[in-house]
N, C-alpha and C positions, 0 to 999 in steps of 0.2 A: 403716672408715667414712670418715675423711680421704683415703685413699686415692680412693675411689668417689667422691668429690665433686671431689677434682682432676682424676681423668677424664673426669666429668661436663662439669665448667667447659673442660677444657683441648679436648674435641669438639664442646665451643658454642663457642667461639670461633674451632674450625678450621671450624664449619660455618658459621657470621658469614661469617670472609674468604675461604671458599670462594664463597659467594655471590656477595661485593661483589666479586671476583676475573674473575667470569664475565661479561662483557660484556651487558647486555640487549637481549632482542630489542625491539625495537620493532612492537606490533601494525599489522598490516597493517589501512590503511581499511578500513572496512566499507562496504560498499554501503547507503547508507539510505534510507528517505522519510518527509519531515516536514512539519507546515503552520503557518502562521507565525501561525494562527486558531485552532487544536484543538492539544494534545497527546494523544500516543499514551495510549489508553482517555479521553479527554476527549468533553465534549458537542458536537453539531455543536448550531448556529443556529438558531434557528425559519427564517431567511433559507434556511437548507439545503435542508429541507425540500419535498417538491414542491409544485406550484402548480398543476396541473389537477384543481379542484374536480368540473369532468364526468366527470373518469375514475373519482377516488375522492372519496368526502367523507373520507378521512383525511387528503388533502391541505391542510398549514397554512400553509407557506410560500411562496416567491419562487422556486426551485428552482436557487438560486445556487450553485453549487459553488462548495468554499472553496478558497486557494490553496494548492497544494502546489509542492514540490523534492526534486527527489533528489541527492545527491551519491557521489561513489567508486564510478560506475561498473564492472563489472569490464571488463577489458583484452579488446579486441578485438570490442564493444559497436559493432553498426550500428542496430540501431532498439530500441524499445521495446513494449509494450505497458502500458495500465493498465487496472487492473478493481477495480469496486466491488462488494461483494460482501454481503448479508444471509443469515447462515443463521438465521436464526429465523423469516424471513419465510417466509410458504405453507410451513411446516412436514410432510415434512420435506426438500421438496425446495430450499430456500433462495429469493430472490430476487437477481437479476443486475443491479443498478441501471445498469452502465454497461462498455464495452467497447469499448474503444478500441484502436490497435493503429497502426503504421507511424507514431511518432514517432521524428525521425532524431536520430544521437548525440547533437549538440551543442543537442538541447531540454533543458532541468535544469530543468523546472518547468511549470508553469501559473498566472497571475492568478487573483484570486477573481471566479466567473460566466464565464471563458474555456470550460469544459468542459461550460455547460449549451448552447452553439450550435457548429454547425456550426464545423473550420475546419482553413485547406491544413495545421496542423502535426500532424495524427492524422488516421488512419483510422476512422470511426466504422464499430465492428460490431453485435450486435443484442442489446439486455438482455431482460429476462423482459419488459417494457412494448414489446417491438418497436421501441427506441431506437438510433440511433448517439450519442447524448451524456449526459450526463449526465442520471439521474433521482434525484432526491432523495427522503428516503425519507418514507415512510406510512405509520406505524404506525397500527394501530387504536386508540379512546377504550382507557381501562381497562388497556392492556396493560403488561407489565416493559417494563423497557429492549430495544431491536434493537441487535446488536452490527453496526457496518456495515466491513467490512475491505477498505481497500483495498491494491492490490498493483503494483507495478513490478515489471514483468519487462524485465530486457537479454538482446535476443536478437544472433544473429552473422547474421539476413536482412537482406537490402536492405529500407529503410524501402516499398519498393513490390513488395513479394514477394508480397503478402497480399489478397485483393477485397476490396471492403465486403462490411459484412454478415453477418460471420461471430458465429457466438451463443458464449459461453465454454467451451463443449464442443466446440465447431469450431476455437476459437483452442488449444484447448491439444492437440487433435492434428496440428494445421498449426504447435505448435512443440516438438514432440515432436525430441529431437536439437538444436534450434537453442538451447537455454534458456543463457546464461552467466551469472545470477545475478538471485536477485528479494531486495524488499524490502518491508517493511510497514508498514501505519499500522492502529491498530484505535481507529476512533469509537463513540460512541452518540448513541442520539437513542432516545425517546418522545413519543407524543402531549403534548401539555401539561394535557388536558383530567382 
């Protein structure tokens, strides 16, 4: 029994400074995206929320999109693309709030309300509302939570490879082979009512 315990003891210890022996690797950055308004699964704004009362009366808000950034890039990164995404919405085909595309390397983010207007640093292409910018979301009265997911893609195109106009299905077979790393943010939002 002495025995079995000195052995015990004497391969914890060589397993210790085997350990501390081996130099650590250092995890490689990860490619993120985050908003300095919402944390990931956090609430977006009533401000979030869209603002064309004609289109829908679910709309409660300002239709400000909040501010995001991304950092750690992966290597060899020419443009980007962004997409907001609801799948709970029009069940069970999702809603496509926004789809952007032909931002060039050295963009790391967006202002809050930059993404609901037009402008030179993205290519606006087409959400489910027939949008190039951002549409905020519209839940119905009475419903659960919308999960709303958005996404940074680094692609290796030239930020002017791509037309307007293209819908989320369009953009992800025109970066089909091009893709070098995506990142995520997952919000909610419900009606207030």
């Amino acid at each position: 029994m002495k025995r079995s315990i000195a052995v015990l003891a004497t391969s914890g210890v060589f397993a210790v400074v085997s350990i501390l022996a081996v130099p650590m690797a250092r995890a490689a950055d990860v490619f993120t995206l985050t908003s300095s308004a919402v944390q990931d699964n956090g609430t977006l704004a009533i401000k979030n929320a869209c603002s064309d009362k004609q289109r829908s009366p679910n709309c409660v808000g300002e239709n400000i999109s909040p501010p995001l950034a991304w950092s750690n890039a992966p290597d060899g990164t020419k443009s980007f693309a962004l997409l907001l995404f609801d799948p709970e919405g029009r069940a069970p085909a999702g809603v496509s709030h926004m789809v952007v595309y032909g931002i060039t390397a050295d963009v790391k983010g967006f202002a809050e309300g930059e993404l609901s207007k037009p402008s030179d640093k993205f290519v606006g292409g087409k959400s489910t509302m027939e949008r190039g910018v951002y549409f905020g979301p519209g839940t119905p009265p009475n419903t659960d939570w919308h999960h709303y997911t958005w996404t940074i893609i680094a692609t290796d195109l030239d930020p002017k490879a791509l037309q307007p106009g293209l819908t989320r299905e369009e953009l992800a077979a025109a970066l089909k082979d091009h893709v070098k790393g995506s990142a995520g943010l997952v919000t909610r939002f419900r009606h207030p009512s």
